[in-house]
C-alpha positions, 0 to 999 in steps of 0.5 A: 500500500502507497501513502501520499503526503501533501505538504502545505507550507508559508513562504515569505516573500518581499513586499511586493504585489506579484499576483493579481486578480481580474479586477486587479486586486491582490489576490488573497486566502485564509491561512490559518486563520489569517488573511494572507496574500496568494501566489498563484503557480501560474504566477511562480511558472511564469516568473520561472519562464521568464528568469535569466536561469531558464532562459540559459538552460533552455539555450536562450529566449524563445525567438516569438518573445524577442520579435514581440518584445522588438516589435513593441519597443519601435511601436512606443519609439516611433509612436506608429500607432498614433498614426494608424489608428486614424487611417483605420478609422477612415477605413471603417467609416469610408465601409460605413463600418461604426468604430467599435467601442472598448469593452466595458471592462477595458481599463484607461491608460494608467500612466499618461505620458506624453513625454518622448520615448527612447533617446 
């Protein structure tokens, strides 16, 4: 006969919020008796994917990442989408085509920064 251990244990972290829910909320248990902030393993994998220890192993970053992560640099450098939204609009109006309005439960822009990006 097997026998099967689950071991639940507290771990410290640094202040920080490193997890969040969909309403951007810490998110949080009951853990003996008190409440406690949670880390999700989808929050730990993640960070595991991501450190420079995996990246070495894996023999470096995934080629899709680093094409995302270029691609959104020169988009915030050249600010290229403050010009093609407009031309996107004229091409749905020109189609008679209403621009579609944001979800209800998109968030506005956090930080407004009109200051230039990059050197």
């Amino acid at each position: 006969m097997s026998r099967f251990i689950q071991i639940h244990m507290l771990t410290s972290y640094p202040p920080a919020n490193l997890n969040r829910d969909d309403l951007n909320h810490p998110k949080t248990a009951m853990m003996g008796g008190k409440l406690r902030l949670r880390i999700s393993s989808q929050c730990l994998k993640r960070h595991w994917r991501t450190s420079d220890a995996f990246q070495e192993a894996k023999g470096g970053p995934s080629p899709e990442r680093a094409v995302r992560l270029e691609c959104r640099d020169v988009f915030r450098k050249s600010r290229i989408l403050e010009l093609i939204i407009p031309e996107i609009e004229d091409v749905l109006a020109a189609g008679e085509i209403d621009v579609p309005e944001p979800p209800p439960d998109a968030l506005p822009i956090a930080i407004q920064d009109d200051t230039e990006v990059g050197e």
